[in-house]
C-alpha positions as CSV (number, residue, x, y, z in Angstrom):
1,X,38.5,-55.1,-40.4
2,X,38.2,-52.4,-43.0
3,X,38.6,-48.5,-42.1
4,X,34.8,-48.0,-42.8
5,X,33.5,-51.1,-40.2
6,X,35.9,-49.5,-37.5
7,X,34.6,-45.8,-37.9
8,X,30.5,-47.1,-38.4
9,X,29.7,-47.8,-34.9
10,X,31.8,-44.7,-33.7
11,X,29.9,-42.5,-35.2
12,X,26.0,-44.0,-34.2
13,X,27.5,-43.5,-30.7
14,X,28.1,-40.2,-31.2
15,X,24.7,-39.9,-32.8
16,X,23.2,-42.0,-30.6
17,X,25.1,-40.0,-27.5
18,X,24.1,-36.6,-28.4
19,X,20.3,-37.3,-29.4
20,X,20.1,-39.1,-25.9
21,X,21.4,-35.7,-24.4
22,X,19.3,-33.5,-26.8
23,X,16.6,-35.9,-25.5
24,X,17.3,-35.4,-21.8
25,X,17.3,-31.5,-22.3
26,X,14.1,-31.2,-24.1
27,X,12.4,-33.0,-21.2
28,X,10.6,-31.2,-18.4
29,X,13.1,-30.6,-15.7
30,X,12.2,-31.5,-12.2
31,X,10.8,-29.1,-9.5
32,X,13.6,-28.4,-7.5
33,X,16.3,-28.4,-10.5
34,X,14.4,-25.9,-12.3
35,X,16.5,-22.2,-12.9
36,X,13.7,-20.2,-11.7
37,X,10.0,-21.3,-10.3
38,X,7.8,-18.9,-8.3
39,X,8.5,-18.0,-4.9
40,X,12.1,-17.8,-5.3
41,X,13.3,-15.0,-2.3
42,X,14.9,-11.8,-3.6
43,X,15.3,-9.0,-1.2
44,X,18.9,-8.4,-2.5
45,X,17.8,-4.5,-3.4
46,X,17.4,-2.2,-0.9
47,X,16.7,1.5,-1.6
48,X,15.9,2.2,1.9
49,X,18.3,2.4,4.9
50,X,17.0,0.7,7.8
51,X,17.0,4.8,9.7
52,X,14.7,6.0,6.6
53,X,12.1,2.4,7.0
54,X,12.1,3.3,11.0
55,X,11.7,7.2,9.8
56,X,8.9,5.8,7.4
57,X,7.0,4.0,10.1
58,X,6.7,6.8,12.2
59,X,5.6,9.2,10.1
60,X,2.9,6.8,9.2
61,X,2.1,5.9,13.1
62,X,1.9,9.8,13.1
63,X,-0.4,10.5,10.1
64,X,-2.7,8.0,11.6
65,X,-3.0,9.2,15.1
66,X,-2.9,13.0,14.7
67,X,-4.8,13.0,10.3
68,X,-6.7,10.0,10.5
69,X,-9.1,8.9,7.7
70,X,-12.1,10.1,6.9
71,X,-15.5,8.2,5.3
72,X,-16.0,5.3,6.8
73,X,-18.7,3.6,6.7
74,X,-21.1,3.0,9.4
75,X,-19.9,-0.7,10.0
76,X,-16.9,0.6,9.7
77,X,-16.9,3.4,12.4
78,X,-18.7,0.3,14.6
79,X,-16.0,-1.9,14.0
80,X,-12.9,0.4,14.5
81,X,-13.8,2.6,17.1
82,X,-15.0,-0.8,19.5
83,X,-11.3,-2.0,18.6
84,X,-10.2,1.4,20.3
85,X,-9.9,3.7,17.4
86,X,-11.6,7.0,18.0
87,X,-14.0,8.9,15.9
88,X,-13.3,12.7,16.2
89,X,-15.9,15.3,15.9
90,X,-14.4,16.0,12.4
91,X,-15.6,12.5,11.6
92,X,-12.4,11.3,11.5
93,X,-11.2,7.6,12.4
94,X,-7.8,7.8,14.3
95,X,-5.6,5.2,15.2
96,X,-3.8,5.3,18.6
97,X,-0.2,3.9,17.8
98,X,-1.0,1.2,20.3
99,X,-3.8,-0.2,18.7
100,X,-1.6,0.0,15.3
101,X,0.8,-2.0,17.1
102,X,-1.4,-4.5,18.6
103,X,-3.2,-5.4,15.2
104,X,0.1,-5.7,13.5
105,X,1.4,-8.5,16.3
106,X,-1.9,-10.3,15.4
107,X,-1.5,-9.8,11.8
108,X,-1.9,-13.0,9.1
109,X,1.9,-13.6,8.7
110,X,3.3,-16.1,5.9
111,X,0.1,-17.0,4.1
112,X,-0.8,-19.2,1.7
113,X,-2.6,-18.2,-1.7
114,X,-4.2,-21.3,-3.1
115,X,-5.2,-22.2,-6.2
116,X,-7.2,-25.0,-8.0
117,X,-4.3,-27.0,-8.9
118,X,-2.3,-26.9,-5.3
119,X,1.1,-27.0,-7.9
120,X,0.2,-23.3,-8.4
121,X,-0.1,-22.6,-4.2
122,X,1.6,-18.8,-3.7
123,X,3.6,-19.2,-0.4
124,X,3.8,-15.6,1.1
125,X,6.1,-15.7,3.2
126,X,9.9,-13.6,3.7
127,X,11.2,-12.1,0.5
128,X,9.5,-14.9,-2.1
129,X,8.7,-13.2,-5.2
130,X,5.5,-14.1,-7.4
131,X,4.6,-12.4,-10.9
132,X,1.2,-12.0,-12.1
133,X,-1.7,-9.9,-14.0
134,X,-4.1,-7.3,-12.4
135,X,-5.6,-3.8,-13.5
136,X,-8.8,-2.7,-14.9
137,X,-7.5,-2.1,-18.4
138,X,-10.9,-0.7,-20.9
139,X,-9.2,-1.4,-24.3
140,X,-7.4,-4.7,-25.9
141,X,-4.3,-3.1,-27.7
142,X,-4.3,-4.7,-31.1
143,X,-0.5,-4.6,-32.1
144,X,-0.9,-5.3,-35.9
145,X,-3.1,-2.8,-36.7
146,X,-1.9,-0.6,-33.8
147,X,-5.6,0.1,-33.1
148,X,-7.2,0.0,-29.2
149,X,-11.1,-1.7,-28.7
150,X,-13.2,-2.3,-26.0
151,X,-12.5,-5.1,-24.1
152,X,-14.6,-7.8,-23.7
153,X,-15.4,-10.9,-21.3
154,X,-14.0,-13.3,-24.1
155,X,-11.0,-11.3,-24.0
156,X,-10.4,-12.1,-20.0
157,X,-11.0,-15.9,-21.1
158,X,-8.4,-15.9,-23.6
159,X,-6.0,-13.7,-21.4
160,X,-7.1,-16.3,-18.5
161,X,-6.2,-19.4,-21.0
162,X,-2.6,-17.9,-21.4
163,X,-1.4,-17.2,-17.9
164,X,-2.5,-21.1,-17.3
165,X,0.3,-22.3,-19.8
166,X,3.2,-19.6,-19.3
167,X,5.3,-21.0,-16.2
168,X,6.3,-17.6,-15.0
169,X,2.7,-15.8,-14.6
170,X,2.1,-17.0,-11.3
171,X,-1.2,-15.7,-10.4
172,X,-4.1,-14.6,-12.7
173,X,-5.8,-11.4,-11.5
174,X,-9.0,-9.4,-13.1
175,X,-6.4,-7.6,-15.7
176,X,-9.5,-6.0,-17.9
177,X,-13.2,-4.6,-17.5
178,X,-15.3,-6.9,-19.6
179,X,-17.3,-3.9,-22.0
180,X,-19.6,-5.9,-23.3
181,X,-21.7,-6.9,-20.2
182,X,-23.9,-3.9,-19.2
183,X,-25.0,-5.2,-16.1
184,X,-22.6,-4.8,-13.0
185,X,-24.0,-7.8,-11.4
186,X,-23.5,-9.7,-14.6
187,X,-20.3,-8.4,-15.3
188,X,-19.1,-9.4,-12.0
189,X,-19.8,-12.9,-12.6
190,X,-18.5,-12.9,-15.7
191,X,-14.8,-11.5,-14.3
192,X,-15.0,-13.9,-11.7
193,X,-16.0,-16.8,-14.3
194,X,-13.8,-16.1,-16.6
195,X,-11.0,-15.9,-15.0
196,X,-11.5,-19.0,-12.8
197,X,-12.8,-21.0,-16.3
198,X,-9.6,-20.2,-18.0
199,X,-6.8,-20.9,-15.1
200,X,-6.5,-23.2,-12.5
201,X,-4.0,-20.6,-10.7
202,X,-4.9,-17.9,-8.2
203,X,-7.5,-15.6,-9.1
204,X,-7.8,-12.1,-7.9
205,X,-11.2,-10.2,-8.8
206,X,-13.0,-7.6,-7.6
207,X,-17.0,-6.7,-6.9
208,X,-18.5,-3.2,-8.2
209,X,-21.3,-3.1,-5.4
210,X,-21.5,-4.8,-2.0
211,X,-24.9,-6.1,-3.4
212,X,-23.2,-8.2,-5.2
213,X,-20.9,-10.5,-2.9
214,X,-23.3,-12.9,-2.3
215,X,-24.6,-14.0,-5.4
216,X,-20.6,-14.0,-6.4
217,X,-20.5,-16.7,-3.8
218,X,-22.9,-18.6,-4.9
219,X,-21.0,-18.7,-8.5
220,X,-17.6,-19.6,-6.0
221,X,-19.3,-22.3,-4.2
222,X,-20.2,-23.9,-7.3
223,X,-16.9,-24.0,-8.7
224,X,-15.2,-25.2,-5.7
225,X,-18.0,-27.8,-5.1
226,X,-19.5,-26.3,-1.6
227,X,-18.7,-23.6,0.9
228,X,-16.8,-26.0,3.0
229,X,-14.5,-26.8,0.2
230,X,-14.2,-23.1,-0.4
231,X,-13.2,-22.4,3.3
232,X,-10.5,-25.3,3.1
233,X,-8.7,-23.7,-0.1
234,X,-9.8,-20.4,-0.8
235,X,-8.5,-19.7,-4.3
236,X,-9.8,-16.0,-5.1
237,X,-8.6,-13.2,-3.4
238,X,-10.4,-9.8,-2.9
239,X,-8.7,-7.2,-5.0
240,X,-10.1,-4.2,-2.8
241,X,-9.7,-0.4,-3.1
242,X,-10.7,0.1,0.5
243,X,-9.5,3.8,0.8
244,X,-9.6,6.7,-2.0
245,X,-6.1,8.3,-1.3
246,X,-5.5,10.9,0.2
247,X,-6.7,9.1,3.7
248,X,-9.9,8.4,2.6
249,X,-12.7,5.4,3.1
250,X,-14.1,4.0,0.6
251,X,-17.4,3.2,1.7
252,X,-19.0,0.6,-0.8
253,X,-15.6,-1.3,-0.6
254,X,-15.2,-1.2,2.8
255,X,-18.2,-3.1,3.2
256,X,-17.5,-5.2,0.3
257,X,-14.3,-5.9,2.6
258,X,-16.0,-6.6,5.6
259,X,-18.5,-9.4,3.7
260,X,-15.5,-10.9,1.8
261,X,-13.4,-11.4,5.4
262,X,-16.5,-13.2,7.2
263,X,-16.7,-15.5,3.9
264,X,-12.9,-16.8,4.1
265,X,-11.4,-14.6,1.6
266,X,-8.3,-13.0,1.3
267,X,-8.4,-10.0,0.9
268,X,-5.3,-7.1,-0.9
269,X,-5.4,-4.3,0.8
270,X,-5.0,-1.8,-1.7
271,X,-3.6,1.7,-1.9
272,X,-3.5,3.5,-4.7
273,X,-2.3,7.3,-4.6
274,X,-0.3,8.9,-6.9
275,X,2.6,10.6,-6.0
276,X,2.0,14.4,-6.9
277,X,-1.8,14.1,-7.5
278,X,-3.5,12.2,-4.8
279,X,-0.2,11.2,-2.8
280,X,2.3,13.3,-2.1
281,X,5.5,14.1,-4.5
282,X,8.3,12.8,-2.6
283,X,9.2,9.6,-2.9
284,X,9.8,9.0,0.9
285,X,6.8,10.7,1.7
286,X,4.4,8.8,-0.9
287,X,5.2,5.8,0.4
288,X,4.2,7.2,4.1
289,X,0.7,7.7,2.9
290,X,0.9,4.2,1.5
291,X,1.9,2.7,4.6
292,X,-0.9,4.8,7.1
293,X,-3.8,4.0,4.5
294,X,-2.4,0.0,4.7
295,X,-2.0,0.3,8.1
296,X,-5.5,1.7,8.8
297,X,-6.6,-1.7,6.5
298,X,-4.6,-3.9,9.0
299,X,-6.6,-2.7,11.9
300,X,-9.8,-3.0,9.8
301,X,-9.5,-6.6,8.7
302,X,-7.8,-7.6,12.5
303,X,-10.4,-5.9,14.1
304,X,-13.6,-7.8,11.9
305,X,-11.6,-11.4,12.1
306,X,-8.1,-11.4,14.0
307,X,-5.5,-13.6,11.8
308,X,-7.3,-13.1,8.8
309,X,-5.4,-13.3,5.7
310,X,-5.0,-9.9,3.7
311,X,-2.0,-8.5,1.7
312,X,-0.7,-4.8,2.3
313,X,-1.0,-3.6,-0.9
314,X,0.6,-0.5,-1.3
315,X,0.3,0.5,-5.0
316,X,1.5,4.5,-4.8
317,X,1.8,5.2,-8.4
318,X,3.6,8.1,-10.1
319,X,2.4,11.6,-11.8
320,X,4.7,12.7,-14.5
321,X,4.5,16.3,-13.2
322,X,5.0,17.7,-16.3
323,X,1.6,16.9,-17.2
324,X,-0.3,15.0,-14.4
325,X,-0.1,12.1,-16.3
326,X,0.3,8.7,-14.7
327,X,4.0,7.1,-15.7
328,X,3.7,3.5,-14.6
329,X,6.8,2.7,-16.6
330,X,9.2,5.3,-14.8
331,X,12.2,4.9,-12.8
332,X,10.4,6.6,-10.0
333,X,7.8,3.5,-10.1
334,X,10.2,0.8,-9.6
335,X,11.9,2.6,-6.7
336,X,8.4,3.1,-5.3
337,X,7.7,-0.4,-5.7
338,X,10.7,-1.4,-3.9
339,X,10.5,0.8,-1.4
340,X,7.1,-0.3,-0.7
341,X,8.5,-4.4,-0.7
342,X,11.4,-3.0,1.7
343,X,8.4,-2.0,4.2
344,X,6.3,-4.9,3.5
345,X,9.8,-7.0,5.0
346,X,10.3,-4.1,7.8
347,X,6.8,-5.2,9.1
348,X,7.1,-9.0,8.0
349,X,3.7,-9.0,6.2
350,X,3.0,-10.7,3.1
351,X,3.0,-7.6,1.0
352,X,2.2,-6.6,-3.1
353,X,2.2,-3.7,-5.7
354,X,2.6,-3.2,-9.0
355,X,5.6,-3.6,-11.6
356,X,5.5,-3.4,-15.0
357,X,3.6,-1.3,-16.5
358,X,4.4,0.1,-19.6
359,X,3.0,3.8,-20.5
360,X,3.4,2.5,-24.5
361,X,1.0,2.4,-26.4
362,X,2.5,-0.8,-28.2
363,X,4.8,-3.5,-27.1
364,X,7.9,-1.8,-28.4
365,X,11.2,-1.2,-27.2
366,X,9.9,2.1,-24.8
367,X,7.2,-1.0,-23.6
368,X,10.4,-3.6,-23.0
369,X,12.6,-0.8,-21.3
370,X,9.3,0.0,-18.4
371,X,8.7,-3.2,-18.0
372,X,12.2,-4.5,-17.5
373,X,13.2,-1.8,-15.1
374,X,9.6,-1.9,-12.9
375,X,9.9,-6.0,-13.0
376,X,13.7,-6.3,-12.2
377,X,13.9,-3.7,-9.1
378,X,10.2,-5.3,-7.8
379,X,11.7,-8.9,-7.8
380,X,15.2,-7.8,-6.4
381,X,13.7,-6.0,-3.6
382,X,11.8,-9.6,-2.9
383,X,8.3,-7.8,-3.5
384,X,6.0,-10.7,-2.3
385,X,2.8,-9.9,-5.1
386,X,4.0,-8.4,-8.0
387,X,1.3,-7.3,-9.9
388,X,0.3,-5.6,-13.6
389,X,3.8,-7.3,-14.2
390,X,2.4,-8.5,-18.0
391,X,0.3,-7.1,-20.5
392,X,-0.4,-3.7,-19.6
393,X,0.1,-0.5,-22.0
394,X,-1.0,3.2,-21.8
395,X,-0.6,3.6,-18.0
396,X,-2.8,0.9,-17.2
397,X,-5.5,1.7,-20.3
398,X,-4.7,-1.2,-22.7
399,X,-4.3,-5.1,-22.2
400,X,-2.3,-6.8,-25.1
401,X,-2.6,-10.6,-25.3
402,X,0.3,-10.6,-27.4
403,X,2.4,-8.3,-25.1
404,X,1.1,-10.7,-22.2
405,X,3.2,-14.4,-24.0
406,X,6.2,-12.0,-24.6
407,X,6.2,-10.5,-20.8
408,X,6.6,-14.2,-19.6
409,X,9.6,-14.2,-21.8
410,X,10.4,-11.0,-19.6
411,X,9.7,-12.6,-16.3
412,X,12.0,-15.5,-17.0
413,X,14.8,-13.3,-16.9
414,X,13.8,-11.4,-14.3
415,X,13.5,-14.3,-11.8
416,X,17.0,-15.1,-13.5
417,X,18.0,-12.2,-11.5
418,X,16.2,-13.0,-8.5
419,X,18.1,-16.5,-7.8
420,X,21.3,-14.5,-8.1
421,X,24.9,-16.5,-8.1
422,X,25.4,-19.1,-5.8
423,X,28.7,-19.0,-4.1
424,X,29.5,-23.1,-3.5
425,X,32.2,-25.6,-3.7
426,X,31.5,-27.1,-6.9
427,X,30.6,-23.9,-8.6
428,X,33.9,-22.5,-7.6
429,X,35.9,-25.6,-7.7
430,X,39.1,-25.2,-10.5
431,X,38.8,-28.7,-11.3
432,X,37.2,-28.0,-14.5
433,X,39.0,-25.0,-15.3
434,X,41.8,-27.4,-15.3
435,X,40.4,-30.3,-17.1
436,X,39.7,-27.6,-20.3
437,X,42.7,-26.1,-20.1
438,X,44.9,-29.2,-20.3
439,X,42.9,-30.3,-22.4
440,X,40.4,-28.9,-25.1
441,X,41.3,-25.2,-24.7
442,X,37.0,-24.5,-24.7
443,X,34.1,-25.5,-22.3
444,X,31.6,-26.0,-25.0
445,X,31.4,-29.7,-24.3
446,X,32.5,-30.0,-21.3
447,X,30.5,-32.0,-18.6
448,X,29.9,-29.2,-16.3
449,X,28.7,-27.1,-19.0
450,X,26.0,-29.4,-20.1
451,X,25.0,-30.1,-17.0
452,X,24.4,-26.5,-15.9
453,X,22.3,-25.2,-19.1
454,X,19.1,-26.1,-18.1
455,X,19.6,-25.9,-14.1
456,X,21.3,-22.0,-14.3
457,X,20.5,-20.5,-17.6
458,X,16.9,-19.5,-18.6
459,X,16.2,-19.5,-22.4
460,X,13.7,-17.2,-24.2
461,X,10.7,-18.4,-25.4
462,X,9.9,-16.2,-28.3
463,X,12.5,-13.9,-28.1
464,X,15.4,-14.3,-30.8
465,X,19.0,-15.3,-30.8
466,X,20.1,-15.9,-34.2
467,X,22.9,-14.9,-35.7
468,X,22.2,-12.6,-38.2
469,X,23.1,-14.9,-40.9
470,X,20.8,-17.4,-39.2
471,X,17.9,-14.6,-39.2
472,X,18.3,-13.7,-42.4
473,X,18.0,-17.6,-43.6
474,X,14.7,-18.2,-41.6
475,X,13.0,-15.6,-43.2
476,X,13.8,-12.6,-41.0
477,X,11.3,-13.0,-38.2
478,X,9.9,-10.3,-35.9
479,X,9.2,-10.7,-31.9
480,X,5.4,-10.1,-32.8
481,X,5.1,-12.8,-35.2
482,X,6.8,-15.0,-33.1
483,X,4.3,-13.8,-30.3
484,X,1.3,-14.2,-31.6
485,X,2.5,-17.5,-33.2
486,X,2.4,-19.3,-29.8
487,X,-0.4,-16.9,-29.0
488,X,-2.2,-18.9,-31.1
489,X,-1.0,-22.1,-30.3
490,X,-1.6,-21.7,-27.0
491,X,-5.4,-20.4,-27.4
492,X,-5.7,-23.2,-30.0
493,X,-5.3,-26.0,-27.6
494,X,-5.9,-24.8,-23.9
495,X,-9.6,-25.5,-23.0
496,X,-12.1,-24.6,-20.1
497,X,-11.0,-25.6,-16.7
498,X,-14.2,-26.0,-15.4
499,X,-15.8,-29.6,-15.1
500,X,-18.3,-29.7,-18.1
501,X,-21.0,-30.8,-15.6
502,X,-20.1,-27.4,-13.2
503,X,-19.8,-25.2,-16.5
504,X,-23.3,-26.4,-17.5
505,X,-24.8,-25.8,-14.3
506,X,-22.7,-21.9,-14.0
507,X,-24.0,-20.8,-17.7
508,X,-27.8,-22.5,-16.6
509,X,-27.9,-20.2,-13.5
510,X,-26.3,-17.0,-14.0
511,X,-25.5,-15.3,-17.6
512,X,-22.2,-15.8,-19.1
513,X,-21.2,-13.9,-22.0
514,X,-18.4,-15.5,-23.4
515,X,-17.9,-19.2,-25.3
516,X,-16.4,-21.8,-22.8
């Protein structure tokens, strides 16, 4: 045979050999071989010793028994004082540190957060760490002209339509005010609509007036096709600002609480003060109020339904006292967060605040540094909820859309960091050093190597790693451009995930304002 029939069928093996492999790596990955997926545990940060958490919790038990809250409604009072709270003549709901204690052994522990699509089900449970969206941002950030808008209900749709295709948003919660619906009641079916039309993952929302729950419900039953089917899987959660900090009811919410708890759902108990304005300026000592406001929740929602599912939501954010200014991007956030996840684990409820927020303007490299920091310190300290992790600029004012596909870039790595190194026989064995050093000299081709670069490395989406002789030959492009590229592509293809039948009934009975 000549030289050229030997060589022939060498080479189409080769060929043959690697498109097979490039093949094999382009195809979706299974479940459990996947680098990262949500829920993975973290908990390897801890900025608190386990003398300050016990310091921590007793200041709270304190705060509550000898400061109490103040405001509560009149169900409210009912409710919590025939649990064995006591109203003082101040007005004043205290907590007895037994009746703190008692709640919390009869607390919802390792909860489930469903969704549409059970793929998407949140397990809440240990140290398992979920990213998602959440805020009330007024403006869409519009990073090409650099210019901020109102936002609008077609706006949450589109922001909705993303977090269903990028794999490490977990959970889609109300993440802007829609502007262009006057009417509260109508603009609190159209957050709940929109966000449930455009994802089939978890949806948190809110209600602006107790008034409102029920018809909300109506809309819920609809889309889960009956109340019983609602009670089975509950897939919306309560985002609810039941106390104005400092140690404070708030009344309209409470309620709102107590009407969402009797309906089946869960409820996030949430605390928002901010350290040096409406929380104290220590660190230690923010996260004190944080805990006696959540804790004050915990007897709330035991004492209405005992067991029933609600996430301690401590959200103390940070002043810069400079100015007064909120700094959702500092490093004094992250270790709030974290602190906050350390407590959530010290009382071994499922537990969420927020990460991620960038006090940019844009999505620049100030906007990559905040959210980076907030992200990675939230996941390592195995913070259960993790929200405002994506999308948010100007302390919580703007929503970017294109900021949003590049944060999941963001949140791959992240959960990267999460997993950690595992420490086994095969990933320490020297078999393989040997077989490249007696050998090849390199591990580029070697069979371990391609085996482990989809299971333990985690590739960018849009982010960009060229050579700069490769950058320079495709045209130089930018992050944005790549971002709004599959922006686009994403919006272009990803349709309602309503049933037409259910969509046409929702827009026939209450009035939607954006196109399905």
């Amino acid at each position: 045979m000549t030289e050229e029939a030997v060589c022939e069928p060498r080479r189409n093996a080769r060929a043959g050999g690697r498109a097979a492999r490039t093949a094999a790596r382009a195809a979706p990955l299974a479940e459990n071989l996947r680098p990262i997926r949500a829920g993975m545990p973290g908990g390897q940060y801890k900025p608190l010793t386990d003398a300050g958490m016990a310091r921590i919790h007793d200041a709270a038990l304190q705060a509550l028994e000898q400061i109490g809250l103040a405001n509560a409604p009149k169900s409210g009072v009912a409710i919590l004082t025939g649990a064995g709270a006591v109203q003082g003549d101040d007005g004043r709901i205290r907590f007895p540190r037994a009746l703190v204690e008692d709640m919390l052994a009869v607390a919802a522990r390792d909860i489930t957060l469903y969704a549409r699509d059970p793929k998407f089900d949140l397990h809440l449970s240990g140290s398992n760490v979920h990213f998602g969206t959440a805020g009330a941002a007024v403006h869409i950030v519009d990073p090409v002209t650099n210019t901020y808008r109102d936002s609008t209900a077609q706006d949450l749709y589109d922001a909705a339509r993303l977090v269903q295709n990028l794999d490490n948003v977990h959970f889609f919660q109300r993440a802007m005010v829609c502007r262009d619906v006057l009417d509260n009641f109508d603009m609190d079916v159209n957050t709940l609509y929109a966000c449930c039309a455009g994802t089939k993952k978890h949806v948190g929302t809110s209600f602006s007036d107790p008034s409102h729950v029920k018809g909300c419900f109506d809309l819920i039953h609809m889309i889960a096709g009956g109340e019983d089917k609602w009670r089975e899987r509950p897939f919306i959660s309560n985002s609810n600002c039941f106390v104005v900090p400092p140690m404070k009811f708030a009344e309209e919410s409470c309620i709102v609480m107590e009407d969402c708890v009797r309906r089946g759902m869960p409820v996030l108990l949430l605390s928002a003060g901010q350290a040096g304005a409406t929380a104290p300026a220590p660190i230690a000592l923010a996260i004190v109020q944080a805990m006696a406001e959540c804790l004050a929740g915990v007897v709330y929602v035991n004492a209405i339904q005992k067991g029933a599912p609600a996430i301690f939501g401590t959200w103390p954010f940070v002043s810069d006292l400079r100015t007064g200014a909120m700094s959702g991007g500092s490093a004094e956030q992250a270790l709030l967060s974290a602190g906050c996840a350390q407590m959530h684990r010290f009382y071994n409820l499922p537990g969420g605040a927020a990460s991620g927020i960038s006090d940019s303007k844009l999505p620049d490299m100030q906007a990559g540094w905040e959210q980076m920091i907030t992200n990675v310190l939230a996941g390592l300290s195995g913070l259960n909820m993790c929200y405002e992790s994506v999308g948010m600029h100007a302390s919580l004012l703007g929503f970017c859309l294109e900021s949003l596909v590049m944060g999941d870039d963001i949140l791959g790595q992240v959960m990267r960091c999460v997993r950690g190194i595992e420490v086994d026989d095969e990933s320490t064995s020297i078999e393989a050093m040997a077989e490249v050093c007696f050998g090849p000299g390199h591990y580029l081709g070697s069979s371990q190597t391609l085996a482990r670069m989809q299971t333990e490395y985690v590739y960018p989406v849009v982010g960009n790693r060229m050579s700069p002789k490769e950058w320079n030959e495709a045209g130089k492009p930018l992050l944005l451009d790549r971002a709004i590229a599959r922006k686009n592509a994403i919006l272009d293809k990803a349709g309602c995930q309503i049933d037409a039948g259910v969509d046409g009934a929702v827009r026939a009975a209450f009035n939607i304002h954006f196109r399905g």
